[in-house]
N, CA, C and O atoms as a GROMACS GRO file, in nm:
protein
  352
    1UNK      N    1   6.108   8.880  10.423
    1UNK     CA    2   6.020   8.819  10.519
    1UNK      C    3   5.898   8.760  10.449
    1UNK      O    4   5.845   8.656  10.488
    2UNK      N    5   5.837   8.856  10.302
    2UNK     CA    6   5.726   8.782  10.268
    2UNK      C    7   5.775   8.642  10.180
    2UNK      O    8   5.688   8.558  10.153
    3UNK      N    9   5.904   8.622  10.140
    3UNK     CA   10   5.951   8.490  10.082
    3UNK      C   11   5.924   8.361  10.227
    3UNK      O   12   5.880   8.247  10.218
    4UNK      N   13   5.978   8.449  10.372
    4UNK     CA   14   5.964   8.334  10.426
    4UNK      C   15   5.815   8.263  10.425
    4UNK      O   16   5.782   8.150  10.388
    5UNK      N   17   5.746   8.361  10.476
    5UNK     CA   18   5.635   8.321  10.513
    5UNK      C   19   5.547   8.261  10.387
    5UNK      O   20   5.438   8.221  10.429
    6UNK      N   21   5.564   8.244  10.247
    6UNK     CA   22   5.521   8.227  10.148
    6UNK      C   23   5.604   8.031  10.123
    6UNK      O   24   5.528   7.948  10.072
    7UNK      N   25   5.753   7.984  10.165
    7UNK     CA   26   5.800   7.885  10.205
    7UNK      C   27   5.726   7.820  10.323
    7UNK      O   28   5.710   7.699  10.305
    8UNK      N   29   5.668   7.875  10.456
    8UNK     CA   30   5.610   7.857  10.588
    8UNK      C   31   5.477   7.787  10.512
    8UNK      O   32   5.430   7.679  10.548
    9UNK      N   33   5.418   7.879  10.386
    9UNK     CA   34   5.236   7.875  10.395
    9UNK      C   35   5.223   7.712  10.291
    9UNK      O   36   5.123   7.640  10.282
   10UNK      N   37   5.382   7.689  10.214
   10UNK     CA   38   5.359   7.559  10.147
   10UNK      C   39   5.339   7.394  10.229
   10UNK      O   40   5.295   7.292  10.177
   11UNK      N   41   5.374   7.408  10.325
   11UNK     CA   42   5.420   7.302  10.417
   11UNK      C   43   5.300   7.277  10.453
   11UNK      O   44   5.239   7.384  10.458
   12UNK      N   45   5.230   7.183  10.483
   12UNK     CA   46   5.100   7.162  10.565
   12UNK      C   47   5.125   7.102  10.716
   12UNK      O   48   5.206   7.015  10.749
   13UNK      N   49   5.036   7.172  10.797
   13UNK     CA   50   5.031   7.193  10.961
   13UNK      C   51   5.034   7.013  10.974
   13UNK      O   52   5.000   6.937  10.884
   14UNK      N   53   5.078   6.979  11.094
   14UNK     CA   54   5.070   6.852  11.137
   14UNK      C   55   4.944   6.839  11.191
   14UNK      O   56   4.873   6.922  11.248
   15UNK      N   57   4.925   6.718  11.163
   15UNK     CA   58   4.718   6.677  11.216
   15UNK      C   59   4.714   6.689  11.382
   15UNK      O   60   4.609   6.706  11.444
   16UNK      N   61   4.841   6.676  11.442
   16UNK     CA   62   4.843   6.716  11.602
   16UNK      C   63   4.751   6.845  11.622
   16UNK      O   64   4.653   6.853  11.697
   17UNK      N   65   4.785   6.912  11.568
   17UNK     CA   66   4.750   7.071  11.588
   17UNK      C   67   4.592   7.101  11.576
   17UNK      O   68   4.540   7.209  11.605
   18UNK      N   69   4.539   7.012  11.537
   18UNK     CA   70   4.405   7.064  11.491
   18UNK      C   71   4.341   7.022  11.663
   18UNK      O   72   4.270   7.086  11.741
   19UNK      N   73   4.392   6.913  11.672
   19UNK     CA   74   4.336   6.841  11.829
   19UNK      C   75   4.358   6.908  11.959
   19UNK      O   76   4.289   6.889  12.059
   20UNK      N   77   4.496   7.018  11.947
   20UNK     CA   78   4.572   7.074  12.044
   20UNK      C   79   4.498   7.128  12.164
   20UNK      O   80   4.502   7.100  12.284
   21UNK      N   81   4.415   7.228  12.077
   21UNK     CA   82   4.292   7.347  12.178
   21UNK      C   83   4.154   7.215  12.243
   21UNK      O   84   4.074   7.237  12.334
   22UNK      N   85   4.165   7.100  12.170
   22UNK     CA   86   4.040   7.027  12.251
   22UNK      C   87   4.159   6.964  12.377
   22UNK      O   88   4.137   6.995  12.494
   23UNK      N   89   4.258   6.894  12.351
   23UNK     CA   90   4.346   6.859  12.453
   23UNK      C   91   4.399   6.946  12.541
   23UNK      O   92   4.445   6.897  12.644
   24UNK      N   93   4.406   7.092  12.522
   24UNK     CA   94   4.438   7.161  12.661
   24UNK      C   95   4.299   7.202  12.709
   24UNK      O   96   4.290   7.222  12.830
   25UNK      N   97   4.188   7.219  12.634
   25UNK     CA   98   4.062   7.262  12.741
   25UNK      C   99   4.015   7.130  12.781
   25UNK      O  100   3.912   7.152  12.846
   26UNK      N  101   4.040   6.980  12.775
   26UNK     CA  102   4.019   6.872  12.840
   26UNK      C  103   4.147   6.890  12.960
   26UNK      O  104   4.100   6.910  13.072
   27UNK      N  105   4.242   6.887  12.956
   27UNK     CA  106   4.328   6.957  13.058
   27UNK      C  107   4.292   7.011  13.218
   27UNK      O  108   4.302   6.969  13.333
   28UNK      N  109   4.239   7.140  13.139
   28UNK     CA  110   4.236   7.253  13.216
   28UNK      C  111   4.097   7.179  13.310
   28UNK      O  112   4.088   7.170  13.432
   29UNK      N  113   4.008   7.136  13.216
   29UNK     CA  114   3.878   7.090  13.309
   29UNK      C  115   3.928   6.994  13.397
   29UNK      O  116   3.906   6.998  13.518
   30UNK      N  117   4.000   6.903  13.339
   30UNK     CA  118   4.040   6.835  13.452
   30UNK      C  119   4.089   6.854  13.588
   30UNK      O  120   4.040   6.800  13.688
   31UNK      N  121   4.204   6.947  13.587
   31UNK     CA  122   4.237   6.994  13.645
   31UNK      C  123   4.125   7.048  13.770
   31UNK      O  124   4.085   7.000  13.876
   32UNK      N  125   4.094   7.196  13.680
   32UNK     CA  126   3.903   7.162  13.772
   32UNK      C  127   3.825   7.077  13.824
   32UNK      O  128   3.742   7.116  13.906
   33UNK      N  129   3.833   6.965  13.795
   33UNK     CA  130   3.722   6.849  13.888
   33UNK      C  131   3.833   6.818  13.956
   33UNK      O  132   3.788   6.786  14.066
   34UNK      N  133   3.998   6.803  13.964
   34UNK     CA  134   4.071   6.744  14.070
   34UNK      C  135   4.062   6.877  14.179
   34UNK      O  136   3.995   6.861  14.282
   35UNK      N  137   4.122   6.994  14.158
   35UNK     CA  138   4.103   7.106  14.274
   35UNK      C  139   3.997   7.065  14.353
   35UNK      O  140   4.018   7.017  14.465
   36UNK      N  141   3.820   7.084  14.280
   36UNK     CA  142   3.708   7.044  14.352
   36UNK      C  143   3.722   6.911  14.430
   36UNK      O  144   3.653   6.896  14.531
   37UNK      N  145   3.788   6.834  14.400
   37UNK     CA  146   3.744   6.716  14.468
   37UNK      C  147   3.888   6.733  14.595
   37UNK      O  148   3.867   6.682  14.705
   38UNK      N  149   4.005   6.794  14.576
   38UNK     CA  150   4.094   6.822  14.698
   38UNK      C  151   4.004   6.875  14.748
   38UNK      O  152   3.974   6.805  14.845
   39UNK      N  153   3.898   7.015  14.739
   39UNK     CA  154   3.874   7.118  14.825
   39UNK      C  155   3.780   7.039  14.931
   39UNK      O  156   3.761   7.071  15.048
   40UNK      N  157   3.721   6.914  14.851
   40UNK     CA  158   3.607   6.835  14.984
   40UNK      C  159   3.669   6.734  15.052
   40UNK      O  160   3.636   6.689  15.161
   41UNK      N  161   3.766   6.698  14.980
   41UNK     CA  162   3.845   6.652  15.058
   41UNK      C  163   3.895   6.652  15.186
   41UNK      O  164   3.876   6.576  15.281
   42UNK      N  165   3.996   6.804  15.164
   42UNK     CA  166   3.999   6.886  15.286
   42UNK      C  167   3.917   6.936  15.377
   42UNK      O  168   3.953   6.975  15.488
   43UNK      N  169   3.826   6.938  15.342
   43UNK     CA  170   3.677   6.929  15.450
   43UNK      C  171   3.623   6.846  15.505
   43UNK      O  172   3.546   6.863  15.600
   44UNK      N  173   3.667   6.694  15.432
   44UNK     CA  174   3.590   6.619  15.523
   44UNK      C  175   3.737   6.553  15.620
   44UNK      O  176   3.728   6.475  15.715
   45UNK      N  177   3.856   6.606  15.566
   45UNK     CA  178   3.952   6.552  15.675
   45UNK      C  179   3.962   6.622  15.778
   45UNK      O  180   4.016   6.582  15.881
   46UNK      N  181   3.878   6.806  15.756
   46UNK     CA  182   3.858   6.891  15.888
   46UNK      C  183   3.791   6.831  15.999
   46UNK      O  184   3.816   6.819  16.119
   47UNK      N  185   3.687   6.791  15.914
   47UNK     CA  186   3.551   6.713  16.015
   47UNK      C  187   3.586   6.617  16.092
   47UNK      O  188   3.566   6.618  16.213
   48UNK      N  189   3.656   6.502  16.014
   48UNK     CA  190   3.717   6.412  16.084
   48UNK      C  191   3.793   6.434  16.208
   48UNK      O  192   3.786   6.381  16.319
   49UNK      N  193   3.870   6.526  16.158
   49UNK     CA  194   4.027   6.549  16.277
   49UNK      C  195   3.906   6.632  16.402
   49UNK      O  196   3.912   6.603  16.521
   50UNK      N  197   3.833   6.707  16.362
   50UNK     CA  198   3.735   6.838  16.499
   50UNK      C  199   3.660   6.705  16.552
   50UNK      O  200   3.651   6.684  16.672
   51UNK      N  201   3.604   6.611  16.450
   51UNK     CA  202   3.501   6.501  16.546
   51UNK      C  203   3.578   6.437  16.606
   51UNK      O  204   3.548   6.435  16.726
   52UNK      N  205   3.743   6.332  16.564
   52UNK     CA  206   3.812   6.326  16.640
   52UNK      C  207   3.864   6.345  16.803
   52UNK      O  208   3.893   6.274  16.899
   53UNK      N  209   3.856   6.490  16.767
   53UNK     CA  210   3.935   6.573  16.893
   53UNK      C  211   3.832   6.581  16.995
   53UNK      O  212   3.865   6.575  17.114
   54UNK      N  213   3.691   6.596  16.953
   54UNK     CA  214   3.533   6.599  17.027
   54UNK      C  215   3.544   6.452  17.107
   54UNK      O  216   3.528   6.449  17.229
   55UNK      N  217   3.568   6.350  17.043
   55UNK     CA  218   3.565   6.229  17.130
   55UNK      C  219   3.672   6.218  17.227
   55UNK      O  220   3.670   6.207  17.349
   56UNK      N  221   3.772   6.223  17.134
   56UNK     CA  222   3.890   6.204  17.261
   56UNK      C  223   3.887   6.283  17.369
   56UNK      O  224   3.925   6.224  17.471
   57UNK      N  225   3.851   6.409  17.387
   57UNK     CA  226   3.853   6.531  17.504
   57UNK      C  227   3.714   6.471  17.579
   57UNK      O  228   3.724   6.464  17.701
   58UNK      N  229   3.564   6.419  17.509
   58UNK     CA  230   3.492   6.364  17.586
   58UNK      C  231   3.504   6.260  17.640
   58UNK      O  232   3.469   6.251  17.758
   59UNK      N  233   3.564   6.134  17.562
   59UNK     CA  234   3.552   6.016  17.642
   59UNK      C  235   3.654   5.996  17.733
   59UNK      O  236   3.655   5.881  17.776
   60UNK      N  237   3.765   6.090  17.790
   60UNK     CA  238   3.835   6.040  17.904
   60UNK      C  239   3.862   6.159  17.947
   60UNK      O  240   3.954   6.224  17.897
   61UNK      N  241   3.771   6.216  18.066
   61UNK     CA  242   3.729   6.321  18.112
   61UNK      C  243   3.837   6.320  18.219
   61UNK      O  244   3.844   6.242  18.314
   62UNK      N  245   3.906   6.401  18.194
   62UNK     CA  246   3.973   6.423  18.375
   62UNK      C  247   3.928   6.520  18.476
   62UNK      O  248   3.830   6.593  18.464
   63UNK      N  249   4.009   6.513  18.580
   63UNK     CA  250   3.972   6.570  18.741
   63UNK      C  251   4.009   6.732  18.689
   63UNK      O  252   4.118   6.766  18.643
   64UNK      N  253   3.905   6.810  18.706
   64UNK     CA  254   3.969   6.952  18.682
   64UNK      C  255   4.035   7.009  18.814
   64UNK      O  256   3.963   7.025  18.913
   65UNK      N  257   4.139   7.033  18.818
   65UNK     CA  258   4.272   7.111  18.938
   65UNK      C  259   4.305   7.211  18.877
   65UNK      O  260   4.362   7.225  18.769
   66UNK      N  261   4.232   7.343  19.013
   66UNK     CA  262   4.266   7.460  19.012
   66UNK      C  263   4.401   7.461  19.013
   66UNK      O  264   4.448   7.372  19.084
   67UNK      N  265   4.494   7.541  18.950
   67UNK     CA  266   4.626   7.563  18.929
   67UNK      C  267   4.675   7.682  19.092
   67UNK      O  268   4.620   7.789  19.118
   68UNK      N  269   4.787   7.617  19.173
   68UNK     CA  270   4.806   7.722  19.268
   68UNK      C  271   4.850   7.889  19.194
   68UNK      O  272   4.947   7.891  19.118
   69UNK      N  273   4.785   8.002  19.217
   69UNK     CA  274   4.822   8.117  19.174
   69UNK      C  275   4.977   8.136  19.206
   69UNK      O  276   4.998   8.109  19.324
   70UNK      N  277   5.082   8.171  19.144
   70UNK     CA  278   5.196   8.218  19.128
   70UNK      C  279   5.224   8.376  19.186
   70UNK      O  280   5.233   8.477  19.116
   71UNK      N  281   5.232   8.371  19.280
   71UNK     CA  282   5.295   8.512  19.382
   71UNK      C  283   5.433   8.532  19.402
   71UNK      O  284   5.497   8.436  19.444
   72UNK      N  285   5.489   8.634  19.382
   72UNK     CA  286   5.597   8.661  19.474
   72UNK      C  287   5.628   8.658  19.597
   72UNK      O  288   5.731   8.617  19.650
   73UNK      N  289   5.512   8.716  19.653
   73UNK     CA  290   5.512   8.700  19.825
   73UNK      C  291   5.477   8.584  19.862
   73UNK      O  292   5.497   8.564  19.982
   74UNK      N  293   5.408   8.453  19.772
   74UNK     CA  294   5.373   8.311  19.848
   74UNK      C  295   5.555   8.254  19.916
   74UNK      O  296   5.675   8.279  19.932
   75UNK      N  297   5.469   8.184  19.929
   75UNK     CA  298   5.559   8.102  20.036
   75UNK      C  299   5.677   8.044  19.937
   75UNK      O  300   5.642   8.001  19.827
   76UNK      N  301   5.844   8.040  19.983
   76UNK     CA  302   5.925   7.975  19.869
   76UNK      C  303   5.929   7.813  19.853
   76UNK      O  304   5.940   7.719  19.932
   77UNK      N  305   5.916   7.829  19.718
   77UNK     CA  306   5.927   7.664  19.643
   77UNK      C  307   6.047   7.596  19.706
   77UNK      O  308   6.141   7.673  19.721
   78UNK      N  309   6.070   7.452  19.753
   78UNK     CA  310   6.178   7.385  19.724
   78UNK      C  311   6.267   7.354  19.649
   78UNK      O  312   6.373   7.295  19.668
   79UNK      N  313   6.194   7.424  19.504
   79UNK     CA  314   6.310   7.426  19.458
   79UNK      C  315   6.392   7.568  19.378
   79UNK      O  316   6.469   7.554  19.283
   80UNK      N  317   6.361   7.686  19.431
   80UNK     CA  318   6.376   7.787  19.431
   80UNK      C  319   6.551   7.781  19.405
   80UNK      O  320   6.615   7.708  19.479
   81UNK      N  321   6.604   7.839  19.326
   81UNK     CA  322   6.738   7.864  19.333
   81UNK      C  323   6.812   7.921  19.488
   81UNK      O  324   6.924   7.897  19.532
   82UNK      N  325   6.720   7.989  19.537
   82UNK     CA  326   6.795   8.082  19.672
   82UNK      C  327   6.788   7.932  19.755
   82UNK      O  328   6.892   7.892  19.807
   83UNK      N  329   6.701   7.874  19.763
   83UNK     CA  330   6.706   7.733  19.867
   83UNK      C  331   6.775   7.610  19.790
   83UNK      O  332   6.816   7.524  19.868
   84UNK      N  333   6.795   7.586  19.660
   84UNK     CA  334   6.915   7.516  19.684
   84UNK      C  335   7.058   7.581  19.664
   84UNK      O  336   7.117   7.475  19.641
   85UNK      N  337   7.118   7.640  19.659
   85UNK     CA  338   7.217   7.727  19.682
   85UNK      C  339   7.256   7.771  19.833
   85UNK      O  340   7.362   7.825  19.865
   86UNK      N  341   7.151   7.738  19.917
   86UNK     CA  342   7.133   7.728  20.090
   86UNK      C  343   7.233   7.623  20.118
   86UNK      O  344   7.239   7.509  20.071
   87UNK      N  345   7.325   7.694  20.221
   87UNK     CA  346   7.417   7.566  20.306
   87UNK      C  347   7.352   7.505  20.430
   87UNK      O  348   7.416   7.502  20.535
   88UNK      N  349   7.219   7.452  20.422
   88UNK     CA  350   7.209   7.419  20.567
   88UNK      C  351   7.217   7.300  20.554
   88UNK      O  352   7.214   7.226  20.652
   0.00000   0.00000   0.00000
């Protein structure tokens, strides 16, 4: 093993290698300013879509209708299964 590594230590490193560690921590930062700039991103498409939804629900206001309460004992629907299934 110390023959290999004594063959390994004659060879000289390629000039890539010296640059390697500045090209992956330019990388990695990058990476970092793209996340940051998705994360405001996504915040200002929150804002958008909530201010959105704020206008549309304000500017075309409808008639508010109490919903009739749902009883058993109310009176039967027309279209109740027992009344159309009725032979009259």
């Amino acid at each position: 093993m110390d023959e290999e590594l004594r063959i390994l230590d004659r060879f000289e490193l390629p000039a890539s290698l010296d640059a390697l560690d500045d090209r992956i921590i330019g990388a990695l930062a990058a990476r970092r300013r793209e996340s940051a700039a998705i994360g405001r991103l996504m915040a200002l498409a929150a804002f958008v879509s909530l201010g959105g939804g704020v206008v549309a629900g304000s500017a075309f206001p409808g008639p508010a209708v109490a919903a009739s309460p749902i009883s058993p004992f109310g009176p039967a629907s027309a279209l109740a299964p027992s009344t159309l299934l009725d032979s009259q």
